[in-house]
Structure formats: structure tokens, C-alpha cells
N, C-alpha and C positions, 0 to 999 in steps of 0.2 A: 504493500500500500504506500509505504513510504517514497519507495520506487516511481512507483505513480506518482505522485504528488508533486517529487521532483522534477520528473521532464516535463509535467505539466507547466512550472514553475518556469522552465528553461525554453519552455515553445512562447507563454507567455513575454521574456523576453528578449527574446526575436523577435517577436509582434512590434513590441514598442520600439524596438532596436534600429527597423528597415521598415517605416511606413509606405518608404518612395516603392521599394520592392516589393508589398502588398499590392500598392496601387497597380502595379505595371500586372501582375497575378490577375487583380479583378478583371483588368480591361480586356485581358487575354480570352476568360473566361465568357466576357459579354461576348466581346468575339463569334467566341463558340457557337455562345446560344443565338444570335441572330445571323450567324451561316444556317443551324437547323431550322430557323424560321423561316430564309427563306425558298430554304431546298423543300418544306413543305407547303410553301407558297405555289412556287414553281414560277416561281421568275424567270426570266427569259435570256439566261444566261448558260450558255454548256456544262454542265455538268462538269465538266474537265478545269474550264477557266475556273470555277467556283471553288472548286478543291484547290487550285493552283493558289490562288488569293486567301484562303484562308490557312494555308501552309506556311506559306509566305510569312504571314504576320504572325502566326503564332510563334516561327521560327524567332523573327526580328523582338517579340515581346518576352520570350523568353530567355532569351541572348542578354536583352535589356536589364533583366532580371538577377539575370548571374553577376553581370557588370555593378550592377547598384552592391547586393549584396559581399561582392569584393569590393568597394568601397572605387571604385574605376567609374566615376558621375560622369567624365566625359566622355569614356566608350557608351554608358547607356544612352547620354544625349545624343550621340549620332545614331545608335538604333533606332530610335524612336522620331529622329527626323526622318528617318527613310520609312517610318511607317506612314508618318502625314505624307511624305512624296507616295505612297503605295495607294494611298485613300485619302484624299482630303475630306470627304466628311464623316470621317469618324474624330467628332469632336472630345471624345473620353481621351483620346491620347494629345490633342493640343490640350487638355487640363495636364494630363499628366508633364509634359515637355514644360507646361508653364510655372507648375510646382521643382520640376526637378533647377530648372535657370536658374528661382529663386533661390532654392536652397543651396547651388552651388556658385551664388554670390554674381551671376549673370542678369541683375533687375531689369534692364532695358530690356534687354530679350525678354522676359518673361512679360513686360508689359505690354511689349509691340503685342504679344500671345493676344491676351486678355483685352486689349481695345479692340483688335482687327475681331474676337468673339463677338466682344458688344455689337463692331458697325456692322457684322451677316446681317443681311435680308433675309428674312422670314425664318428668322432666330425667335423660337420660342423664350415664353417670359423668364420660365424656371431654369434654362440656361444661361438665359441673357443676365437675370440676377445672380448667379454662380458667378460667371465671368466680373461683375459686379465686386461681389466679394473678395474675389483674386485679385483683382485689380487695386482694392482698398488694403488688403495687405502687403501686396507689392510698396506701395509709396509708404504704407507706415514703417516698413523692414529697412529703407531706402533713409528713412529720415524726413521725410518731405510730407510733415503733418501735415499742413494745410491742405494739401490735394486730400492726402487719408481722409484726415476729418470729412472734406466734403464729400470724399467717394462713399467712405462711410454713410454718410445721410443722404444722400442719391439713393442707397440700399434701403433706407429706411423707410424712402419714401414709396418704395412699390410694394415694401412687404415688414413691416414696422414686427413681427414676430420672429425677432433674430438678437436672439440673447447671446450668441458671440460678438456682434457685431456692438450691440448697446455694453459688452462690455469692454469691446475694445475702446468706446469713446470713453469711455469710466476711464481707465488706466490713461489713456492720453490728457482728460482733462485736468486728472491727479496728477501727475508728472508735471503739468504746465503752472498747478497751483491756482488751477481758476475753479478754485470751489463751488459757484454760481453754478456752472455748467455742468461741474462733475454730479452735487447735486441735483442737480435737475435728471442727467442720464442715469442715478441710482435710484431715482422715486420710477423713472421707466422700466429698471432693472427686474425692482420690485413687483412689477405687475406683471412684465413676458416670462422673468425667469421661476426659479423653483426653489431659490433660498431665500430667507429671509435677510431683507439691508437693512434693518433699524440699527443694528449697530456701527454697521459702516455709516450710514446717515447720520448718526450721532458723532459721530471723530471726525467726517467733514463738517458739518456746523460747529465744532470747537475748531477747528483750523481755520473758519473762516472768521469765527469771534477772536482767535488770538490775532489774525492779521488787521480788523478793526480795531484790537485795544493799541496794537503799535500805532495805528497813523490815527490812535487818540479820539477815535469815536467810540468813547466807553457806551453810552447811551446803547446804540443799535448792536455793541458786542456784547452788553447786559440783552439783549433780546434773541439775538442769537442763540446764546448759552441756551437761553430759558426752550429754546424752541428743542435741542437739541434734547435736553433732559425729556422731553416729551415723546420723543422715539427712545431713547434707552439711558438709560444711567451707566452711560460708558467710563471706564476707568481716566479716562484725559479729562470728559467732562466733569468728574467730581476733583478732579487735580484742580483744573480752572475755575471752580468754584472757589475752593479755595485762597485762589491766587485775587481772584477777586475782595473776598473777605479779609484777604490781607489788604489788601490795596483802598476799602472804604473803613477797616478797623475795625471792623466786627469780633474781634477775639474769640468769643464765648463759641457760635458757629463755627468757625475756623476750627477749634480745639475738637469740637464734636466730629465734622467732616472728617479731620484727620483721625481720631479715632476709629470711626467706621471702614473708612477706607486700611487702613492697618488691619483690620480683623478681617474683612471682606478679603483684600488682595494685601497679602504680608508680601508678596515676591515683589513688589512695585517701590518698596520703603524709602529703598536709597534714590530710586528714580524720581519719587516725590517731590525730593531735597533738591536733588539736581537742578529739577527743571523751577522749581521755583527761585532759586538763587539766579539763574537767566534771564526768569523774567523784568529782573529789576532795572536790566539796560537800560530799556527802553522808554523808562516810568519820568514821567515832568514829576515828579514826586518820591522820585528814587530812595531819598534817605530815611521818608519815612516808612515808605518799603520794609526798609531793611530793617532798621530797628524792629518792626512787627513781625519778620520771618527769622532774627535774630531770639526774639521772646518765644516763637514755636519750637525755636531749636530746642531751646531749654525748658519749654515745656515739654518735650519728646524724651530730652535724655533726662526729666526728672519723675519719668512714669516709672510704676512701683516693680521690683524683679519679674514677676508673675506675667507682667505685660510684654515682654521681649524676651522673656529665657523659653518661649515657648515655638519662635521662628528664625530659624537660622538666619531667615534675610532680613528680619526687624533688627537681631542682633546685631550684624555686621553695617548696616545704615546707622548704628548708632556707635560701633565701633569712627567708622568712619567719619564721620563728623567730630565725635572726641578731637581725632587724630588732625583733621583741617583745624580745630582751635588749637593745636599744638595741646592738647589736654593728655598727655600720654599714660601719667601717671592713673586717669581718670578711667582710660580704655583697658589699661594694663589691669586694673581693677576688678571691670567688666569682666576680662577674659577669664581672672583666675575662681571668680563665681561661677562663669560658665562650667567651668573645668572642675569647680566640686561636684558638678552633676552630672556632668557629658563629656564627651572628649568632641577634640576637634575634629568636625565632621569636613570632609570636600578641602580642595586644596586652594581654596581662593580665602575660609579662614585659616589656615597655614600658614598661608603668603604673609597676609594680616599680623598674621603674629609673630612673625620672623622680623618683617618693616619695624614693626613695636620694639621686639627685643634690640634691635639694631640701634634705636632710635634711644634706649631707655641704658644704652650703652652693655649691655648684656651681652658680651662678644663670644664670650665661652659658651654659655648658653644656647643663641641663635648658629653659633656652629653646629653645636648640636643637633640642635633643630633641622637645622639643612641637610644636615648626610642623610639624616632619616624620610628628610621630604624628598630629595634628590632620588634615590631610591626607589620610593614608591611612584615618582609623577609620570601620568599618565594625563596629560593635558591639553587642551589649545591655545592656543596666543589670542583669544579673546572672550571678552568677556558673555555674550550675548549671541541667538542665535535665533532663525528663522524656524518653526516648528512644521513650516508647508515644504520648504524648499534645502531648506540646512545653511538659509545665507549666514556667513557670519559678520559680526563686526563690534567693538568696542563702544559705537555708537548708539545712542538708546533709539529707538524708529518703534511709530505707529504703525506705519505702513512698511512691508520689506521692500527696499531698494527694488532686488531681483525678482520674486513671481507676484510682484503689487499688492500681496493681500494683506488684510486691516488686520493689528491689532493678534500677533502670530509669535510676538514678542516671547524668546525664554530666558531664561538667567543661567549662568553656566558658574555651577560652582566648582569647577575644578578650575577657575584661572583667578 
């Protein structure tokens, strides 16, 4: 069974391995079946030529085939040219030839493909929108948004139930940071597609409220927020709440939020801190900012043992902060509490306490510590990681850089 299960496993990644080589498979296949359609037609073609022509191409699609899956893209593109010179309207293989250009970085080619589809006379719709589609990812692969975008909504306007297509405007509009629009193509998302965006609608309305509070339109970025809480009580929106209630001095609320937030999402703790020390840039009111996110600090590192000996990432945000006020002795404190009840778990508090020991001049000591860490470490060189795609990076992100999606964020305590 287990046997099973494995080449199951290993056919499976083939699949995903050579889709170009699937494709060039299927079309072989069509092939097939409309040479027997129309030898039971009985079209008026010899019997001989008909066999000759479908030999032919299966020969040529085949050949195509082997070429793709030996990794040889420009032996299959000549295959596959001589199949359009063998038949020009079998239009499965101009799809095919227009996928293979793109992928082997020939976009001009692949798009001369996909227009010269569009301008055929008496080009059915469902082709004509195919070619459509290839077309809008041609210029988006290419760089050349603006045609994409608009090729994109040319597609939308003949057939508006194309939840690749509304998301590829999502990801373009995210990337440009024009939240107006990316929202608008998620509340569309929302109705063609099959998952729920309330929470990605909520992290754009907080991106679009932080970009209002910078250029100091608090008013409509107080409206914002509030709209955002309304689709979901997303972890950035209750950050920004926050940062608001620092910013009009709310203390009492402030305190509470952040306690919620700590029990709700303990992995976020240090991020918390981060991101509200940034915010202060940008504030006509900067100092008193800070004094108010100065008094949270210390309301955070004066919450009772029971409140953080119970998450490693509350623990370590309050390590760390210690440590930014040069407080060492305060942190070194912390640690050896930890340490009557737990050992050091993950190598990112290891690190911590080696920095400490170093710092608190403990040189015999933190050597100690090191052979013993050096030893065990099995690590990456950052902090943070993408839970969809494996991106990594040191940088804290809503959205991951690489496969766009919201809110996918992990915490990586081996570094």
C-alpha cells in the first residue's frame, strides 16, 4: 500500500512538474478524437490523406513532448511550429506554442500568438476570451501593467465570472498600493470567487487608513479603521487601533486592546512594538507619541509573571525591549525566572541569551553557552517566514512579497 501511495505521490509530481508536457499530451489526444469524428462523418477526404495527417501530428506532438519533458523548450517550439504549418486551424496548438514562448521568456512571440487569435474572423466568443486571457498575462509576465490591467478588464467585460482574472487585478492593484482599487476588485473577488475576503478587506482598509494618517487626514483614517473592523477584527486593525489611542491618549483603551491582543495573538508581541515605534515618524505630534508608547512599554514589562511566563513570544518581546532600554540586568532577570520553570526552548531564545550574557560581560559563561548552541543549531538566517509559499525574510509583511497572500505571516524561533 505504501508502494502505492508513493508512485502515486511521484506521478503526482510530474503533473505539476511538466504542465507545458501535459498540455502538448491533451492536444494530441483531441487530435485523436476528432480524426475519429470525422472518419465517422465521412468527410470527403481519402482515407489514406486522413491517416497520413493524423500520423503526422501525432508524430510532431509527441516528439514535442519528449523535448518539453527533457527540458529542450526550443526543440518543442519548432515541433509545434510545424504542427500550425501542418494545420493552421487547429487552434489548441497556437494556445499551446503561445504558452510555451511565454514560458521560455519569448513574450513578443507569444503575443503576436494571442492578438493574431483575437483579430480571426469568425473566432468564437469562448476562444476569442481565452486568447483574451493569454494575452493579459502575457503583458503582466512582460511588466507592462497598464496594457495587463486593461487587457484584464476587456476580459471582464465579456464575461465578469473569472476569478483568476479579478485576482490577478487584486495582486496588481496590491503591489501598486492603490488600495481604492485593490478594494474594490476584493469586494468583486468576494462574490465570483469561493473564499471568503473579509479578512483581506480588513488589512487593505488598514493600509489605506495608515496611508491617510501619514498625509495627516486622521478624520477619514478614523473612518476607515472603523469600516475595516466591520469586515473583521484583523490583527493590523486592532495594532492600528491602538496606535490611534496612543496618538489621541486614550491610555485606559490602549492598555485593554493591548491586552487582548497579547492573549488572542501572543506570536504578534514583538511585532506590536515594532510597528508602533515607526509609527511615530511621521506624527506632527511625534513627542507626545512617544512619551505615550514609552508609558505602554512599561506598562507591558510591568505585567504580573503569570502574564508572559506563559508564551514564549510575549516572553522574548519583552526580553527584547529590556534589552533596547539597555535594561540588561532587568532581562537577565526575566531569563533566570524563566529558567526556574522551563529551559530554553528554540534557538532564537538562545541567541537572546548568549547577546545578554555577552553584554552583562559573562564571557566564560556565554562561551559556554555557545559550544553547546553551536552544536545543536539547526537554523535559518531569518527571522520570519511565509506559511503558503516558504518566503522568507527578517522583515515583518502583511502580505508575502512572493505568492501575494494576506496575512500568512510565521515567526521562526530557531533564529
Amino acid at each position: 500500500m505504501d508502494k502505492i501511495t508513493e508512485s502515486g505521490l511521484e506521478i503526482f509530481a510530474w503533473l505539476r512538474a511538466y504542465p507545458l508536457s501535459i498540455s502538448v499530451v491533451i492536444i494530441t489526444l483531441v487530435l485523436l478524437y476528432y480524426y475519429l469524428l470525422e472518419r465517422g462523418r465521412g468527410i470527403k477526404l481519402s482515407q489514406r490523406f486522413r491517416s497520413s495527417l493524423f500520423e503526422t501530428q501525432s508524430k510532431i506532438f509527441l516528439n514535442a513532448s519528449q523535448y518539453l519533458i527533457m527540458g529542450e523548450r526550443d526543440l518543442a517550439i519548432r515541433e509545434l511550429q510545424n504542427a500550425v504549418e501542418l494545420n493552421k486551424e487547429s487552434l489548441d496548438t497556437y494556445f499551446a506554442l503561445g504558452r510555451l514562448f511565454r514560458s521560455n521568456g519569448e513574450i513578443e512571440k507569444a503575443i503576436t500568438i494571442h492578438k493574431n487569435l483575437i483579430a480571426r474572423e469568425g473566432m468564437n466568443e469562448s476562444v476569442r476570451l481565452s486568447a483574451l486571457k493569454e494575452l493579459a498575462i502575457d503583458y503582466d509576465k512582460t511588466g507592462f501593467i497598464d496594457k495587463a490591467i486593461e487587457t484584464y478588464k476587456d476580459v471582464l467585460k465579456i464575461n465578469r465570472d473569472q476569478p483568476d482574472v479579478v485576482k490577478s487585478l487584486c495582486r496588481i492593484y496590491e503591489d501598486l498600493n492603490d488600495w481604492d482599487q485593490a478594494f474594490s476588485y476584493r469586494q468583486m473577488l468576494s462574490k465570483v470567487g469561493t473564499e471568503g475576503q473579509s479578512e483581506t478587506l480588513s488589512h487593505i482598509l488598514v493600509e489605506k487608513a495608515n496611508k491617510l494618517f501619514d498625509g495627516g487626514q486622521f478624520k477619514e483614517a478614523l473612518e476607515c479603521l472603523d469600516d475595516a473592523f466591520r469586515y473583521a477584527p484583523s490583527v493590523s486593525a486592532r495594532m492600528l487601533q491602538i496606535k490611534c489611542n496612543l496618538l489621541f491618549g486614550d491610555k485606559d483603551s490602549t492598555q485593554m486592546l493591548l491586552q487582548e491582543l497579547l492573549k488572542q495573538h501572543p506570536m504578534f508581541a514583538s511585532f506590536i512594538f515594532e510597528k508602533l515605534a515607526v509609527f511615530a515618524a511621521n506624527l506632527p505630534e511625534a513627542t507626545k507619541y512617544l512619551a505615550r508608547y514609552e508609558e505602554l512599554k512599561t506598562y507591558f514589562l510591568s505585567l504580573p509573571q503569570v502574564e508572559w511566563m506563559n508564551s514564549q513570544s510575549v516572553f522574548l518581546a519583552r526580553i527584547r525591549l529590556q534589552k533596547i532600554d539597555r535594561n540588561y540586568q532587568g532581562a537577565h532577570e526575566s531569563f533566570l525566572k524563566w529558567l526556574e520553570q522551563k529551559e530554553l526552548q528554540g534557538d532564537a531564545m538562545k541567541i537572546e541569551y548568549l547577546k545578554l550574557l555577552i553584554e552583562l560581560g559573562e564571557d566564560k559563561k556565554a562561551l559556554m553557552e555557545t559550544k553547546n548552541f553551536l552544536h545543536s543549531l539547526q537554523a535559518s538566517s531569518t527571522r520570519h517566514y511565509c506559511s503558503q509559499c516558504g518566503f522568507n525574510s527578517d522583515d515583518i509583511f502583511w502580505r508575502c512579497p512572493q505568492c501575494h497572500q494576506w496575512e500568512t505571516i510565521q515567526f521562526r524561533w530557531k533564529v
